[in-house]
N, C-alpha and C positions, 0 to 999 in steps of 0.2 A: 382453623380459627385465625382469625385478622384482628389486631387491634391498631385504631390509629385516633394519635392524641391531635384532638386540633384546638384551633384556639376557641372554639363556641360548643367544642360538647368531645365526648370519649364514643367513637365508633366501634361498633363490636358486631366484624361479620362473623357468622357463625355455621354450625350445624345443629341437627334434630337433637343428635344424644347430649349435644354440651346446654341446649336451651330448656331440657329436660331433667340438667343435674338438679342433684337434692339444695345443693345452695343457690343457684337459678333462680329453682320456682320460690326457694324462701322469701328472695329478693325481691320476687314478684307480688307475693302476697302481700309484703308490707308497703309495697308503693303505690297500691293497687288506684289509690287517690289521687295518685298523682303521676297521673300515665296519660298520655297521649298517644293512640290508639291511629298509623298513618297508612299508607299503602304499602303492606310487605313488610314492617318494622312498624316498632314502638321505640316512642322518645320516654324515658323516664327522668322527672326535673327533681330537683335536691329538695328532701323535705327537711327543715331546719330539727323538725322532734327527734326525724330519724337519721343523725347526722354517726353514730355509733353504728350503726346497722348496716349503713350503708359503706363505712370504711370497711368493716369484716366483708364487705361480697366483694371488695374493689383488691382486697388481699387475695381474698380464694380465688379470684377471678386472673389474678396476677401470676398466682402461682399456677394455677392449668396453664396459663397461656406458656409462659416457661417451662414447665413439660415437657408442652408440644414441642416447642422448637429449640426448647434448649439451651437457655440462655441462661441469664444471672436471675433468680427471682429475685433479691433485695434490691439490684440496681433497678431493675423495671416496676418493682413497685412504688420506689422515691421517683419515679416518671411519672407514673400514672397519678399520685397522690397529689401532686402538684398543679391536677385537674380535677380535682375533691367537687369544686365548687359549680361545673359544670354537667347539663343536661347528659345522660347517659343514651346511646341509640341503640338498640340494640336488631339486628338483618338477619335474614337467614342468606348463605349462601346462595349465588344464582344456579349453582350443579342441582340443587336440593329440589327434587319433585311436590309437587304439592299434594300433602298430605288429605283425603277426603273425614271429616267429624259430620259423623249426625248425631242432629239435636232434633229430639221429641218436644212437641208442641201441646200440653194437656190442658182445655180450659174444664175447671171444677164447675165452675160458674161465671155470670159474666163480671165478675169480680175477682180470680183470683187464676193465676195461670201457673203450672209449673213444668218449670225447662227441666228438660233430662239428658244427661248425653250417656252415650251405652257406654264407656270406658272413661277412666279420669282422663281430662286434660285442662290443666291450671291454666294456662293461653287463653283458649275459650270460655271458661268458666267466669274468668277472672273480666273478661272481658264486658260479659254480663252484667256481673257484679260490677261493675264499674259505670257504667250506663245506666242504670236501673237504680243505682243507689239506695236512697231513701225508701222504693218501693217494695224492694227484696223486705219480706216476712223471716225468712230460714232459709236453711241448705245444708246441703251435704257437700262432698268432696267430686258427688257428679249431679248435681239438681239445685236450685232455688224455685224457690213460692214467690210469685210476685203478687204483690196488694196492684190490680187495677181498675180499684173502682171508682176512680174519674175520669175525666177525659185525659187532663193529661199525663194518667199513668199508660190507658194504652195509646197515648201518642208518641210518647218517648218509648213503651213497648218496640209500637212501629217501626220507628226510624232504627233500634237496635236490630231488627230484624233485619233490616234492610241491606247490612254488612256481611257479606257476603266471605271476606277473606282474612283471616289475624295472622299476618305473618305470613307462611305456607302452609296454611292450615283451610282448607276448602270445608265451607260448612253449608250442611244441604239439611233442610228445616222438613220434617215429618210431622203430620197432623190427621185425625180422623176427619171425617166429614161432620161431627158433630162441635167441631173446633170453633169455627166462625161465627156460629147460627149460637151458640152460646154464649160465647164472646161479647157481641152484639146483637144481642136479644132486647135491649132497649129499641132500635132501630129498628126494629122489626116490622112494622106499622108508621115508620118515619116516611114524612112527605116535606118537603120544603115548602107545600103550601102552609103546612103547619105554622110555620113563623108569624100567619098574617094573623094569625090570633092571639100570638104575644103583643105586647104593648111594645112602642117604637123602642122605648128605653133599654129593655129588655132585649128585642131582637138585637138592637146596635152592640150591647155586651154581650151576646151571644158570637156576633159577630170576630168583635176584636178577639175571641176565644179561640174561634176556630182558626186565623191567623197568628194566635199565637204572640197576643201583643198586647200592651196593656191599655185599657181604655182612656183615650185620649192621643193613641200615640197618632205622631205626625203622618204626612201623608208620604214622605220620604222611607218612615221605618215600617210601613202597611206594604209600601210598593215591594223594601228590600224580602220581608219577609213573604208576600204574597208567590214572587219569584221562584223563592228558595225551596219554597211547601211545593208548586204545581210540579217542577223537577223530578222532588221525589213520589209525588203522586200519580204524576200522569201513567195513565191505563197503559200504553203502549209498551212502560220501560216494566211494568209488571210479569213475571214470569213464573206462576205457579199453576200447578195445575188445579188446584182448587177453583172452580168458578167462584165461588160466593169471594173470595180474597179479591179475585178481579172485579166480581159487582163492588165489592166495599170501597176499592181503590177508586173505582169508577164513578160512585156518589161524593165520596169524599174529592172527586177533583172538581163535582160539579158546585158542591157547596161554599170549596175554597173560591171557582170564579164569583160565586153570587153573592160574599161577603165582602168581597174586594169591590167590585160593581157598586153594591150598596153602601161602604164606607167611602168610596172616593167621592158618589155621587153627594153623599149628605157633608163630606166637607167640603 
């Protein structure tokens, strides 16, 4: 374990057993808000509620690291304390192999999905719950219920799925065949001809929907977001073996051009 205080945030390389201790994952639950979820690491930023909570993990955390290596824990924690007020990062080691989690994919209906992982792990779990927010129904200590019965809970669904690594933690997503076809079972009889029988008003607010933007926005904040969405749409960077996930990937990249087309033309 590495600790290094810098002037913009408290670095913390580590390993599996230490990011697994019981004061760890405490500190993780309670920040779970206010986590920034990066490549290989998570930055945790100072929540003013949790300013008590967060001194106790920066003592327990002081005192391991002194342990380790043996030093003064009071001098090193009037170090560390003296960076209270700054982002925490937290790394795994670059020795540390990547660990594989599967996560089960169960749709009830095309309204409500619940994630399962076969053993705890608060990383991934948390990671979930933190994306999903507002639409998490319940959970357990290895599963949430997600509410996605509008668009954009399974779009924000989507895009959660799409992260493939929290830390060193390799997550590989299991599903039936009856997972998609449920899922979007609205779609099921969808045609994009279909639009021309909504009213102009309508299709156009359908439109800024599916880009993800609020109606009226500029032609600037259409373009940035049209970008952003085809990236993680596009069919080619899709890799499941599911065909129906590839077809869905594959309409929805057709529909994100036809809404961009249609909004830039009509402004």
């Amino acid at each position: 374990m590495n600790i290094v205080l810098r002037n913009n945030l408290i670095l913390i390389t580590t390993d599996f057993e230490t990011i697994n201790k019981k004061w760890m994952i405490e500190f993780l639950n309670q920040h779970t808000r206010g986590m920034l979820y990066l490549s290989k690491s998570v930055l945790v930023f100072r929540n003013e509620d949790l300013v008590a909570k967060r001194q106790k993990f920066i003592c327990e955390l002081s005192e391991h690291h002194a342990k380790l290596h043996d030093l003064e824990h009071e001098f090193f924690l009037r170090s560390m304390l003296k960076y209270d007020s700054q982002p925490i990062k937290i790394e795994l080691d670059k020795s540390q192999e990547p660990v594989n989690v599967r996560v089960k994919l169960y749709a009830y209906d095309k309204d409500t999905v619940l994630i399962t992982l076969d053993t705890p792990n608060a990383w991934v779990l948390n990671y979930m719950r933190s994306q999903l927010k507002v639409y998490v129904e319940r959970g357990t200590d290895v599963s949430v219920v997600v509410d996605v019965s509008d668009y954009k809970a399974k779009a924000r669904l989507e895009r959660t799925l799409n992260k493939r690594h929290i830390l060193h933690y390799q997550i590989s997503y299991v599903y039936d065949n009856h997972f998609m076809s449920k899922l979007y079972s609205d779609f099921a009889n969808y045609s994009f001809g279909s639009l021309a029988r909504e009213s102009e008003d309508d299709a156009s607010k359908h439109f800024y929907t599916v880009l993800e933007c609020p109606v009226g926005a500029s032609q600037d904040a259409l373009k940035k977001s049209y970008k952003k969405l085809v990236k993680v749409y596009h069919p080619d960077k899709v890799f499941y073996d599911e065909p129906l996930m590839v077809e869905h990937y594959t309409q929805k990249f057709q529909l994100l051009q036809e809404a961009y087309e249609a909004l830039r033309i009509v402004s």
